[in-house]
Biopython code that builds the backbone (N, CA, C, O; Angstrom):
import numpy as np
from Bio.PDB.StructureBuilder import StructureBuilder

atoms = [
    (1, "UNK", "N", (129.823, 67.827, 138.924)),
    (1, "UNK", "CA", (128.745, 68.737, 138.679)),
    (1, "UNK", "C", (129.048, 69.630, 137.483)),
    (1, "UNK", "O", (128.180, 70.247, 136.866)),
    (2, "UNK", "N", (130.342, 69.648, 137.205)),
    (2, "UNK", "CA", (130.332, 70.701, 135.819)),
    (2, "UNK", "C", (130.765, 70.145, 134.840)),
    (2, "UNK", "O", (131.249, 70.894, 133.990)),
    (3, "UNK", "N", (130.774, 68.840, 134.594)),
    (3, "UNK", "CA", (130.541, 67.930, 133.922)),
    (3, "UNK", "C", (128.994, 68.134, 133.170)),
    (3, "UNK", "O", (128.774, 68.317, 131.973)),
    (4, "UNK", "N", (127.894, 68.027, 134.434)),
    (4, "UNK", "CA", (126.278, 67.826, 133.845)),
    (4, "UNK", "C", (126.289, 69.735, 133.878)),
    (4, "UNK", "O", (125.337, 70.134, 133.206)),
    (5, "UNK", "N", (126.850, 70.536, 134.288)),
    (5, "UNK", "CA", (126.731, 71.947, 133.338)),
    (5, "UNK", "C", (127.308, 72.015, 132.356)),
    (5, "UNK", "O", (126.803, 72.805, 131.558)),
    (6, "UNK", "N", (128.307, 71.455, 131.983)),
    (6, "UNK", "CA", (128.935, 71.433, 130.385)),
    (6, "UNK", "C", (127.588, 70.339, 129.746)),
    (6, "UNK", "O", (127.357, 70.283, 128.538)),
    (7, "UNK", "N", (127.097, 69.836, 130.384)),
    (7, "UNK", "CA", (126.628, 68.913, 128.860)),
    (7, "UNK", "C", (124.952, 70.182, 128.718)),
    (7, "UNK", "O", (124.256, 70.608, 127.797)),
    (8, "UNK", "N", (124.982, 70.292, 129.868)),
    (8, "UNK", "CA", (123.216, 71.416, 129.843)),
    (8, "UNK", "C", (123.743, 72.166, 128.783)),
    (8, "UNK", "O", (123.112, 72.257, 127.730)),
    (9, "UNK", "N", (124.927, 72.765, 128.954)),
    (9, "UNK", "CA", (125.098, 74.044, 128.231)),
    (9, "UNK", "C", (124.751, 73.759, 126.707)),
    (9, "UNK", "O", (123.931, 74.364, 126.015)),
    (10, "UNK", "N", (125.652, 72.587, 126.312)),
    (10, "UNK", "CA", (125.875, 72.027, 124.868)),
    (10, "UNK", "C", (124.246, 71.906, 124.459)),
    (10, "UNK", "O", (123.700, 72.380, 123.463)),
    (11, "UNK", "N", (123.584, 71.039, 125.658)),
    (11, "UNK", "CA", (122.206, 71.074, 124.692)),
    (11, "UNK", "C", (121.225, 72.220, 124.790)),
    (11, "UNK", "O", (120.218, 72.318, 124.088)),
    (12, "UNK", "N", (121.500, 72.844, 125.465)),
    (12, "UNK", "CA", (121.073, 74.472, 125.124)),
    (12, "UNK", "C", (121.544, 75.232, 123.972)),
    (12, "UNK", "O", (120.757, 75.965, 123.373)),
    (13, "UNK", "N", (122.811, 75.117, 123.596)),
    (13, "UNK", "CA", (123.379, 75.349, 122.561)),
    (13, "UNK", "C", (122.861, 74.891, 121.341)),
    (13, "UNK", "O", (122.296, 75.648, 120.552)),
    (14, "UNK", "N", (123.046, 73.514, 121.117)),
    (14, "UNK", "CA", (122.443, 72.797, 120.320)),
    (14, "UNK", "C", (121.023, 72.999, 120.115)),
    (14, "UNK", "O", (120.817, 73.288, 118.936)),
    (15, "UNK", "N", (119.557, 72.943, 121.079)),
    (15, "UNK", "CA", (118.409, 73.620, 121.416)),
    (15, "UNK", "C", (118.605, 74.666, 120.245)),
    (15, "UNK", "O", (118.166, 74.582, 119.098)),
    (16, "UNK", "N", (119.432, 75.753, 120.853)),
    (16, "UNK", "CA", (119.184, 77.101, 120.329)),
    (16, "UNK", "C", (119.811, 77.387, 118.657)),
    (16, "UNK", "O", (119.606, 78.435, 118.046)),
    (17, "UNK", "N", (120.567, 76.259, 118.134)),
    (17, "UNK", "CA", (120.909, 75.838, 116.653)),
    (17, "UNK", "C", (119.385, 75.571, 116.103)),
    (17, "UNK", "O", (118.615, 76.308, 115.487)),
    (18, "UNK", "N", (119.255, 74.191, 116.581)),
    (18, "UNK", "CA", (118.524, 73.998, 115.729)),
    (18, "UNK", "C", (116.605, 74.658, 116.008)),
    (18, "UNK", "O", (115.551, 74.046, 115.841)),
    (19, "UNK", "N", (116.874, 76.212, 116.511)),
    (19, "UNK", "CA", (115.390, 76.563, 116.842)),
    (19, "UNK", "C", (116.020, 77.422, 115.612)),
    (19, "UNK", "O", (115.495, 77.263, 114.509)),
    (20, "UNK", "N", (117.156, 78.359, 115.738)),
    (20, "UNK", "CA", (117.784, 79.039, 114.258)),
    (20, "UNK", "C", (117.582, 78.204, 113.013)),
    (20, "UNK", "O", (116.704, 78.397, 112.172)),
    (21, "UNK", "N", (118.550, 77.203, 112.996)),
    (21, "UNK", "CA", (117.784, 76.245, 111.731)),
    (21, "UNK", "C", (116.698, 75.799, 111.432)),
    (21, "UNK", "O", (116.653, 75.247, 110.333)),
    (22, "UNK", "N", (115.291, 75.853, 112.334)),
    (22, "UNK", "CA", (114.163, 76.056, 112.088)),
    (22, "UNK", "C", (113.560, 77.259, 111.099)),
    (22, "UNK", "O", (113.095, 77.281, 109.959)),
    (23, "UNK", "N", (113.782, 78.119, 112.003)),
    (23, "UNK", "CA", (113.357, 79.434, 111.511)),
    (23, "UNK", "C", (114.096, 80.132, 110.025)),
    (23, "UNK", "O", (113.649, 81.014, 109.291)),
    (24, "UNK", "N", (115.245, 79.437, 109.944)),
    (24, "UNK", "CA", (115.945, 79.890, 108.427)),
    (24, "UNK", "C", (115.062, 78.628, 107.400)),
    (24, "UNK", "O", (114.750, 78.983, 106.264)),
    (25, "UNK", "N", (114.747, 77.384, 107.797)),
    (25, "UNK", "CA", (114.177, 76.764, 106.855)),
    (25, "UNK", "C", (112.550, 77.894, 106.519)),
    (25, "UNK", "O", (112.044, 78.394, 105.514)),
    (26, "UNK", "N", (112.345, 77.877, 107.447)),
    (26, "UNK", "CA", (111.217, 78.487, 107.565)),
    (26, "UNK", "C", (110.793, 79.697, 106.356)),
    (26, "UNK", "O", (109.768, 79.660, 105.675)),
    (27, "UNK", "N", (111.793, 80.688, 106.296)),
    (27, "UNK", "CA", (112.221, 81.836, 105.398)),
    (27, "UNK", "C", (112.084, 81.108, 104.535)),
    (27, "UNK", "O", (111.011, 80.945, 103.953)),
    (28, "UNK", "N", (113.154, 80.509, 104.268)),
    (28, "UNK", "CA", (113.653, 80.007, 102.308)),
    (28, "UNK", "C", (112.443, 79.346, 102.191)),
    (28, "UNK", "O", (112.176, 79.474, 100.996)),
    (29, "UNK", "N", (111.427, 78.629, 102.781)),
    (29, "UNK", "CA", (109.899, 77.980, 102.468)),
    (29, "UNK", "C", (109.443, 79.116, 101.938)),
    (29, "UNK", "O", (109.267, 79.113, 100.719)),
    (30, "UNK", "N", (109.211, 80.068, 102.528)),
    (30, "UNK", "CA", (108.266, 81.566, 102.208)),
    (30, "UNK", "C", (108.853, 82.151, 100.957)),
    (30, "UNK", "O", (108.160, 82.496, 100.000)),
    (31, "UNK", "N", (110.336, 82.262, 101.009)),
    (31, "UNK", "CA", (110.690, 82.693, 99.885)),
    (31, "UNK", "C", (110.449, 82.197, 98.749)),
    (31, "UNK", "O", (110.060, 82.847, 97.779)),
    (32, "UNK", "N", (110.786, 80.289, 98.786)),
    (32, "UNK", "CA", (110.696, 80.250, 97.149)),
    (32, "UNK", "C", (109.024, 79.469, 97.155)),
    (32, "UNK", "O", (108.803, 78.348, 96.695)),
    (33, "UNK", "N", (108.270, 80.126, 97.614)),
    (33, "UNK", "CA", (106.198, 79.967, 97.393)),
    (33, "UNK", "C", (106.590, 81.159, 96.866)),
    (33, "UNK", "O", (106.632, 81.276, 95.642)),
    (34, "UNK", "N", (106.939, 82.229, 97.710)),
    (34, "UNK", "CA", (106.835, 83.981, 96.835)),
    (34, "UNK", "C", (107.262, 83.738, 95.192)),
    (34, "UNK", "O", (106.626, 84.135, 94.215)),
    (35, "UNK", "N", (108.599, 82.924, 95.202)),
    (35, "UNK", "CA", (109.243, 82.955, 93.943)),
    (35, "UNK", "C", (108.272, 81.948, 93.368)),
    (35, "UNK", "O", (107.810, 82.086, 92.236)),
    (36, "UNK", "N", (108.081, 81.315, 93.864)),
    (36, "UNK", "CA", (107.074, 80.210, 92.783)),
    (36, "UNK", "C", (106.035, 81.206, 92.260)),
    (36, "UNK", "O", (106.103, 81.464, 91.058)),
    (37, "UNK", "N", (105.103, 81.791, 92.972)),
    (37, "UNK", "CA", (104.028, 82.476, 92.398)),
    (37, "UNK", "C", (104.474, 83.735, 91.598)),
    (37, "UNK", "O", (103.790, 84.073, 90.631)),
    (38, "UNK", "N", (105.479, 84.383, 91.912)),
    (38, "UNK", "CA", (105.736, 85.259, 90.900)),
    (38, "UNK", "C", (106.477, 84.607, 89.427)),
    (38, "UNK", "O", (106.130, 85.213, 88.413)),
    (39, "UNK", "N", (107.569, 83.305, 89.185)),
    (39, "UNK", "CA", (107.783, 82.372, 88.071)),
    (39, "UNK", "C", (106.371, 82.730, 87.571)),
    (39, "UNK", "O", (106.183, 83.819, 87.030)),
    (40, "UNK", "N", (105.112, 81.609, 87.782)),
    (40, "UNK", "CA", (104.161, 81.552, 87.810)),
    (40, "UNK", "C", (103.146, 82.351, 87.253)),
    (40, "UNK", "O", (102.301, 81.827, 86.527)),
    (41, "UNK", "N", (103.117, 83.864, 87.568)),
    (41, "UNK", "CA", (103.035, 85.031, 86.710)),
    (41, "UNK", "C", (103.579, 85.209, 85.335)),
    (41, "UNK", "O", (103.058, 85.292, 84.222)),
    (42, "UNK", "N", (105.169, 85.251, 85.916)),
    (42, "UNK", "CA", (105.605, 85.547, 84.306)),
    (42, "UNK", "C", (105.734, 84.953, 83.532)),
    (42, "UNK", "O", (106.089, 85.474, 82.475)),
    (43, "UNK", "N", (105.448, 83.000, 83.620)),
    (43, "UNK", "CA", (104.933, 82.714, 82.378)),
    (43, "UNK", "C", (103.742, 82.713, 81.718)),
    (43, "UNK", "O", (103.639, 82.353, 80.545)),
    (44, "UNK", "N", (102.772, 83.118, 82.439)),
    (44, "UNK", "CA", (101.611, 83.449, 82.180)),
    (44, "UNK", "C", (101.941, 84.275, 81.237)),
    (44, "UNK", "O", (102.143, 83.999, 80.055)),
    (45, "UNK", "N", (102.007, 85.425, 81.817)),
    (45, "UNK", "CA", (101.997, 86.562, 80.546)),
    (45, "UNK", "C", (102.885, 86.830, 79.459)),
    (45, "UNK", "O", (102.616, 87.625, 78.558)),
    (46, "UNK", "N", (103.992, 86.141, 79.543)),
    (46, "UNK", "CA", (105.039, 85.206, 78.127)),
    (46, "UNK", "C", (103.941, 84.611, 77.565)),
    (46, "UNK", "O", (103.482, 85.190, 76.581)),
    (47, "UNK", "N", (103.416, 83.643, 77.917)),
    (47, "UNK", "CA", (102.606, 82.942, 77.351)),
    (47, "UNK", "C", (101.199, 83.976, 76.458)),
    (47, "UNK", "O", (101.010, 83.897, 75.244)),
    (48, "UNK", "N", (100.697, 84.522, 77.033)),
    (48, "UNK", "CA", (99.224, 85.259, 76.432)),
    (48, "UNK", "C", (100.193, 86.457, 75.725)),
    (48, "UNK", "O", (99.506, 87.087, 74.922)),
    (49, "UNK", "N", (101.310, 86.859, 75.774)),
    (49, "UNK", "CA", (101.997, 87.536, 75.109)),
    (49, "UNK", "C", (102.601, 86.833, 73.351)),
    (49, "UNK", "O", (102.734, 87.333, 72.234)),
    (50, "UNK", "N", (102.796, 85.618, 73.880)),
    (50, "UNK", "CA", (103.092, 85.156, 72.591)),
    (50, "UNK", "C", (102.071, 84.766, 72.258)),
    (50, "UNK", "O", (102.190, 84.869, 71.038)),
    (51, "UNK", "N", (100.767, 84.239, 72.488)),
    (51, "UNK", "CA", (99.537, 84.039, 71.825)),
    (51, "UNK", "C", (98.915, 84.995, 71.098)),
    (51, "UNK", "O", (98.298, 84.942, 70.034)),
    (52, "UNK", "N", (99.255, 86.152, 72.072)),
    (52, "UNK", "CA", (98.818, 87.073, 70.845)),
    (52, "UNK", "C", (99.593, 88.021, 69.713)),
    (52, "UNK", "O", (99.157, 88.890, 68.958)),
    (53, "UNK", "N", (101.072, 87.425, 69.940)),
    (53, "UNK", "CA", (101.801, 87.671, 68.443)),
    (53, "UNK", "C", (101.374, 86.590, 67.441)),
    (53, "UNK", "O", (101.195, 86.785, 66.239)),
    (54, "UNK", "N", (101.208, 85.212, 68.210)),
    (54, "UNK", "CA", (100.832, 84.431, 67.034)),
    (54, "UNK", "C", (99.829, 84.673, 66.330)),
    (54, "UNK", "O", (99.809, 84.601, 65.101)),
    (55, "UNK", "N", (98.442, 85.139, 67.405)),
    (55, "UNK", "CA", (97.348, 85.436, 66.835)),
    (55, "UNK", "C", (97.272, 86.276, 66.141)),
    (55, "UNK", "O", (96.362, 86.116, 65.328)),
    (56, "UNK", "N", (97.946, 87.392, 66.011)),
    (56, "UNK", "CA", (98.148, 88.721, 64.598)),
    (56, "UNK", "C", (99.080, 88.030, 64.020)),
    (56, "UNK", "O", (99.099, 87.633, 65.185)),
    (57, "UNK", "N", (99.773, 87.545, 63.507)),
    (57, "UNK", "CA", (100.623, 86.558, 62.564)),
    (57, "UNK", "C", (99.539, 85.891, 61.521)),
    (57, "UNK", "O", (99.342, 86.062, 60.318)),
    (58, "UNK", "N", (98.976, 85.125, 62.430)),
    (58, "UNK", "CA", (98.060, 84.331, 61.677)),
    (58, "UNK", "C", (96.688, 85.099, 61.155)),
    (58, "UNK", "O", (96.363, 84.926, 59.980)),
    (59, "UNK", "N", (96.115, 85.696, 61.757)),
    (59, "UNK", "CA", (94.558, 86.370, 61.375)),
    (59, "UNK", "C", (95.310, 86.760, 59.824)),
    (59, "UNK", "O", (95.085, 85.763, 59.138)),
    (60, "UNK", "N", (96.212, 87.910, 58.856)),
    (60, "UNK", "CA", (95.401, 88.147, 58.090)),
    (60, "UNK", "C", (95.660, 86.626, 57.092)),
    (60, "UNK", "O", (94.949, 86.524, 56.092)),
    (61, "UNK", "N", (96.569, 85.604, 57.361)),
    (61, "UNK", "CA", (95.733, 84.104, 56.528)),
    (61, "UNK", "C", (94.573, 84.027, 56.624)),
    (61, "UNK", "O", (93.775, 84.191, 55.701)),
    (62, "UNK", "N", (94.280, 83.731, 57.909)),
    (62, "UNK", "CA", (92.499, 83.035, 58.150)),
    (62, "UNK", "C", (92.094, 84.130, 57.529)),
    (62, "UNK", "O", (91.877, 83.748, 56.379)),
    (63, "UNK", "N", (91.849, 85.327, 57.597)),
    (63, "UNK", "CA", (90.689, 86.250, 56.461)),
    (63, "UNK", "C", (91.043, 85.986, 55.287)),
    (63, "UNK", "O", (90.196, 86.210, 54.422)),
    (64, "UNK", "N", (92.671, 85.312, 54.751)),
    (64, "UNK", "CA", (92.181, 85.494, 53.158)),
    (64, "UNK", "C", (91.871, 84.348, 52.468)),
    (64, "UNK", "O", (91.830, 84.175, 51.250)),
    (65, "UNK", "N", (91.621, 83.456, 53.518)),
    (65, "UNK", "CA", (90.820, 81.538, 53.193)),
    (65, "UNK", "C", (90.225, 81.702, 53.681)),
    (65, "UNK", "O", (90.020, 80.518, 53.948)),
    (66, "UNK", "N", (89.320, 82.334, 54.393)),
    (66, "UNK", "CA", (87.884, 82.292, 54.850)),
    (66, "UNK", "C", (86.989, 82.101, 54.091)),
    (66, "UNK", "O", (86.314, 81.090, 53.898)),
    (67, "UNK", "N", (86.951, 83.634, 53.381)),
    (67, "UNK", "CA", (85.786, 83.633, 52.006)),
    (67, "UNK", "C", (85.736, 82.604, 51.373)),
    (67, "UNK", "O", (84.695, 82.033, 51.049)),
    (68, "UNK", "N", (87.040, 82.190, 51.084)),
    (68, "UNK", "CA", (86.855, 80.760, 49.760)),
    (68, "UNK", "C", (86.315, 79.302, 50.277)),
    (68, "UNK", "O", (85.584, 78.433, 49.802)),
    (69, "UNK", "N", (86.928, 79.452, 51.291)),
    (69, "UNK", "CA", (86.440, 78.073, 52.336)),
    (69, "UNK", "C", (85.016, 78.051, 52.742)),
    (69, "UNK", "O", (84.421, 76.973, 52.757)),
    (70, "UNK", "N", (84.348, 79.285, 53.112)),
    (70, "UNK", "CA", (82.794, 79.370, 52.845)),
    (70, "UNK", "C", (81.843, 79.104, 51.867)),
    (70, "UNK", "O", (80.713, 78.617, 51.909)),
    (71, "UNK", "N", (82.743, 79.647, 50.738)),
    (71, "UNK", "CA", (82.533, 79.767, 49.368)),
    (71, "UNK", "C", (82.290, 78.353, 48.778)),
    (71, "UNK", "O", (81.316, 78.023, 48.101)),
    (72, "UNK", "N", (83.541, 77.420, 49.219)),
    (72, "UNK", "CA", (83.313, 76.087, 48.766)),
    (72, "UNK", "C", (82.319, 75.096, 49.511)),
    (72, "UNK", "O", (81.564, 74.283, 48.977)),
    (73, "UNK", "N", (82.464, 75.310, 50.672)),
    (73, "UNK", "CA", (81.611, 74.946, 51.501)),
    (73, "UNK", "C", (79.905, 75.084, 50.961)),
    (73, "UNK", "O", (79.076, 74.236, 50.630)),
    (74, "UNK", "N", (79.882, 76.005, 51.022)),
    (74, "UNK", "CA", (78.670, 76.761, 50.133)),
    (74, "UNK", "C", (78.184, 75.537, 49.222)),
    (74, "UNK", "O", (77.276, 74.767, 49.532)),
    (75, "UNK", "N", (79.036, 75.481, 47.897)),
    (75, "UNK", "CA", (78.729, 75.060, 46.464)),
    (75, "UNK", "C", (78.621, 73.722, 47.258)),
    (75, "UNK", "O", (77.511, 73.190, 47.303)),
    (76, "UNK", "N", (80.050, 72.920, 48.111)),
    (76, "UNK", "CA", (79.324, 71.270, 48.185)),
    (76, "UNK", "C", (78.123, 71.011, 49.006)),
    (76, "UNK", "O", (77.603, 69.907, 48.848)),
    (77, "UNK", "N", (77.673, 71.694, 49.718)),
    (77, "UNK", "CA", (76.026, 71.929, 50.386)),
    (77, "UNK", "C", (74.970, 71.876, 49.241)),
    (77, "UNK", "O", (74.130, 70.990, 49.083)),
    (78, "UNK", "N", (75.201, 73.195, 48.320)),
    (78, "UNK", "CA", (74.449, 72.581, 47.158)),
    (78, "UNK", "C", (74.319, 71.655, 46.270)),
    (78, "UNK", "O", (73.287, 71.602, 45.603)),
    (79, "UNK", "N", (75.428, 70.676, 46.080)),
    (79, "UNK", "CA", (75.806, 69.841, 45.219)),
    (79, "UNK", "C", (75.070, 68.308, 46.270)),
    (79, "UNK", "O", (74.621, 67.255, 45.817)),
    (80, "UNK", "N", (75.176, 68.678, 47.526)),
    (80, "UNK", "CA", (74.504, 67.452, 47.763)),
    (80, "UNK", "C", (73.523, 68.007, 48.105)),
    (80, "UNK", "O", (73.255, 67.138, 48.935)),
    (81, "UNK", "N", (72.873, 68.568, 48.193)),
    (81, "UNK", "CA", (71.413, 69.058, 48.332)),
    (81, "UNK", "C", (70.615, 68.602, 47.203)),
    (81, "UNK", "O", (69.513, 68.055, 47.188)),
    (82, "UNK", "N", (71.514, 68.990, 46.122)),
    (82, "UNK", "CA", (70.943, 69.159, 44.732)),
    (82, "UNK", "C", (70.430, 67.120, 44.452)),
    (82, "UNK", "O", (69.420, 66.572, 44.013)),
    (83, "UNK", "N", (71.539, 66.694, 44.901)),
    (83, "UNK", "CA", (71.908, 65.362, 44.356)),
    (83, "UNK", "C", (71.897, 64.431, 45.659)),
    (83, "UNK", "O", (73.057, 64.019, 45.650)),
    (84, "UNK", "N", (71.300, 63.873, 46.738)),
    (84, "UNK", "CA", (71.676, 63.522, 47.677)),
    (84, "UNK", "C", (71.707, 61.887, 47.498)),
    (84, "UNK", "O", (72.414, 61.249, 48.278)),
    (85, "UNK", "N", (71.159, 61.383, 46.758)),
    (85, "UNK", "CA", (71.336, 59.653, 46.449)),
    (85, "UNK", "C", (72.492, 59.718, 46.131)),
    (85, "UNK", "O", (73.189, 58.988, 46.836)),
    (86, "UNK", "N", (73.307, 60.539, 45.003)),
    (86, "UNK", "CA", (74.689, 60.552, 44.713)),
    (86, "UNK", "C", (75.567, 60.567, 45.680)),
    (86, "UNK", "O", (76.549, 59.832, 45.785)),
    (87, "UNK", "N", (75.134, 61.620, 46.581)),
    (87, "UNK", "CA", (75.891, 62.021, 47.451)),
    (87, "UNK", "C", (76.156, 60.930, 48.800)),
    (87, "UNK", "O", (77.023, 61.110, 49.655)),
    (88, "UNK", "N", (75.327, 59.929, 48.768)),
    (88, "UNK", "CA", (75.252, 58.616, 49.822)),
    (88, "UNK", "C", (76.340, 57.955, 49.269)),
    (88, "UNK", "O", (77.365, 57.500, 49.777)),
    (89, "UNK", "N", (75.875, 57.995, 48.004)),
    (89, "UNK", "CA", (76.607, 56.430, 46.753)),
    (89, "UNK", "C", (78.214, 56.983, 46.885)),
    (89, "UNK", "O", (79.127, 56.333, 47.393)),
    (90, "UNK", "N", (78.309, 58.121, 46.396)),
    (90, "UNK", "CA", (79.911, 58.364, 46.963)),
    (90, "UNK", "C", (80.594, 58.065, 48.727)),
    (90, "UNK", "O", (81.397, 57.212, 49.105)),
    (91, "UNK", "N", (79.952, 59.044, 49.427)),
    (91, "UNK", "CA", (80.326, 58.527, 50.411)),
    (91, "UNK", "C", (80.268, 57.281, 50.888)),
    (91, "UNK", "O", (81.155, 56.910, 51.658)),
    (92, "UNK", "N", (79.256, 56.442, 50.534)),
    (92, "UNK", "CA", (79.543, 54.971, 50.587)),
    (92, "UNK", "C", (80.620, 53.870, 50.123)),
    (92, "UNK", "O", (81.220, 52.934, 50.650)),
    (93, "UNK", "N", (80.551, 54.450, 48.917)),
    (93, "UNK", "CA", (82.087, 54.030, 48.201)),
    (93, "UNK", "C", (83.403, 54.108, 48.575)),
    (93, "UNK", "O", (84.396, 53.410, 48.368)),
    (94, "UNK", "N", (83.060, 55.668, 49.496)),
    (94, "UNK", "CA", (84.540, 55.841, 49.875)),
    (94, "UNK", "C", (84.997, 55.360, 51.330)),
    (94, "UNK", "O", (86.117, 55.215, 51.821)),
    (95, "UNK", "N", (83.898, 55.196, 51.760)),
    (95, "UNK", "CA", (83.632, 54.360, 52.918)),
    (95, "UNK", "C", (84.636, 53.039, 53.003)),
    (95, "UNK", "O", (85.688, 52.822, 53.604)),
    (96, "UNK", "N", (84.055, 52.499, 52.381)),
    (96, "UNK", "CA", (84.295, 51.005, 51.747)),
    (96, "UNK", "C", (85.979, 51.116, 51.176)),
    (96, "UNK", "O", (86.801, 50.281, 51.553)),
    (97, "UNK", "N", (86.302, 52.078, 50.373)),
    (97, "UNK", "CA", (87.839, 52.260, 49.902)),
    (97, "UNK", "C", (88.730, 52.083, 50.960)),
    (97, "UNK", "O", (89.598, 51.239, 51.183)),
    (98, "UNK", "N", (88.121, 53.563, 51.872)),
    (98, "UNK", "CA", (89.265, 53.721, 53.518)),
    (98, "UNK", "C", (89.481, 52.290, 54.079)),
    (98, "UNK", "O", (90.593, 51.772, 54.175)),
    (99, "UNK", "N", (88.002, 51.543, 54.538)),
    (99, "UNK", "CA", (88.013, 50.897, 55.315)),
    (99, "UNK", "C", (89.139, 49.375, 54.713)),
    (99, "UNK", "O", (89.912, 48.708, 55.401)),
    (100, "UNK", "N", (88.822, 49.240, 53.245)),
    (100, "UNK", "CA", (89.797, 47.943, 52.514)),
    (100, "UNK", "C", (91.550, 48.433, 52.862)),
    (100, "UNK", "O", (92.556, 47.755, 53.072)),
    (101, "UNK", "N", (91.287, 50.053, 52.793)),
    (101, "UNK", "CA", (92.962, 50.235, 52.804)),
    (101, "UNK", "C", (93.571, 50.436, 53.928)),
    (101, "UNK", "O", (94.800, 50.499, 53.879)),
    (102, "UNK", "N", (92.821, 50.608, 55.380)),
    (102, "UNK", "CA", (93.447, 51.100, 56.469)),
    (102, "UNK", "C", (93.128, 48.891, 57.063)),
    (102, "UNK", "O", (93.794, 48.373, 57.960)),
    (103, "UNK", "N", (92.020, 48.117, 56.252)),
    (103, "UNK", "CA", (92.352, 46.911, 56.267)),
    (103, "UNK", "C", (93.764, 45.929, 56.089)),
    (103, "UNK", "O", (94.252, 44.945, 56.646)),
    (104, "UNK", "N", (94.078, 46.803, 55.001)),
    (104, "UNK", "CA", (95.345, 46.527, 53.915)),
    (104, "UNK", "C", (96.503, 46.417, 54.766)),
    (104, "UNK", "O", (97.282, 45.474, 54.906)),
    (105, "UNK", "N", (96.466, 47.870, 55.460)),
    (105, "UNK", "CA", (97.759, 48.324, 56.518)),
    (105, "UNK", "C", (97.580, 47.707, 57.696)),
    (105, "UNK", "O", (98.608, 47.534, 58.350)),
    (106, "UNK", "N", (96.738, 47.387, 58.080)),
    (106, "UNK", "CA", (96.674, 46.784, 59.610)),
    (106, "UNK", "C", (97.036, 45.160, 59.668)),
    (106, "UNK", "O", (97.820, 44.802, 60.546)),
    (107, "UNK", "N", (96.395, 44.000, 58.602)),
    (107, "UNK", "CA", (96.751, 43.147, 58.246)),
    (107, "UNK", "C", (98.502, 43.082, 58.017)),
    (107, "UNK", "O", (99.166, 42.375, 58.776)),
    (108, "UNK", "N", (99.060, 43.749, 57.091)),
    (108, "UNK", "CA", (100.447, 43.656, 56.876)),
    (108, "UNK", "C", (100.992, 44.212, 58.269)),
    (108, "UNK", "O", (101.973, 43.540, 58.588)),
    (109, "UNK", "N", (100.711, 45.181, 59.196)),
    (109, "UNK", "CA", (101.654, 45.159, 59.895)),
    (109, "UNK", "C", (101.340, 44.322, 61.290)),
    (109, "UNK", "O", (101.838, 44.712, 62.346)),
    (110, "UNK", "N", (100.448, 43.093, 61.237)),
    (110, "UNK", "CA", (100.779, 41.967, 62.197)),
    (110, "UNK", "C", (101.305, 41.005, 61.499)),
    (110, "UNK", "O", (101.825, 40.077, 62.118)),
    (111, "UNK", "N", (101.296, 40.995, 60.197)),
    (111, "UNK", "CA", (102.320, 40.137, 60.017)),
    (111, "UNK", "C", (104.089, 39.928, 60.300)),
    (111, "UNK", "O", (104.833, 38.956, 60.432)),
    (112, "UNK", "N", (104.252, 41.399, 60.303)),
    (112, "UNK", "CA", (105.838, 41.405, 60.279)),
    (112, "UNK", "C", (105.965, 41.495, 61.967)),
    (112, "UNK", "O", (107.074, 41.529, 62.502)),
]
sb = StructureBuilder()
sb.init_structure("model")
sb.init_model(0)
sb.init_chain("A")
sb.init_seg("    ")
for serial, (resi, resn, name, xyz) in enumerate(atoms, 1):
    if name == "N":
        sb.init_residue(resn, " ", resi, " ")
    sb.init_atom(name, np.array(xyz, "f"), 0.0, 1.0, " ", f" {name:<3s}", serial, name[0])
structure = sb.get_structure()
């Protein structure tokens, strides 16, 4: 008989391990969701933090090619406005150039 109370005991013992090793998995689950969502945070705002150093880095370029890039923009609007049969006949031409030379490259590289 204390044979089958030594073994009750052990699996009571054992029982009461692994209800502890339950409950500690349990924690470190909660903990690293907490830690995930706070990671999670702070690269967020690393992130929109460095977007907006880049973005003042870069703005005063874009304002000082803006004007001109409008500017040109501008004049080739008028130039094919002005001229628009020309303006087919070129782009047609160049049409035809790309398409012989990206022909050119695609041909040679099934050959090799």
């Amino acid at each position: 008989m204390t044979e089958v109370n030594k073994s009750e005991d052990i699996i009571m013992e054992l029982k009461a391990e692994i209800e502890a090793l339950k409950c500690a998995i349990a924690e470190q689950q909660e903990k690293a969701e907490a830690k995930r969502i706070i990671d999670f945070n702070k690269v967020k705002n690393t992130l929109d933090d460095g977007a907006k150093t880049l973005l003042a880095a870069v703005k005063p370029v874009i304002e000082k090619y803006e004007e001109p890039g409008r500017a040109a923009v501008a004049k080739v609007g008028t130039r094919v406005s002005d001229n628009p049969f020309l303006s087919v006949v070129i782009a047609f031409g160049a049409g035809i150039v790309i398409g012989k030379l990206l022909d050119y490259c695609c041909w040679r590289a099934e050959e090799e």
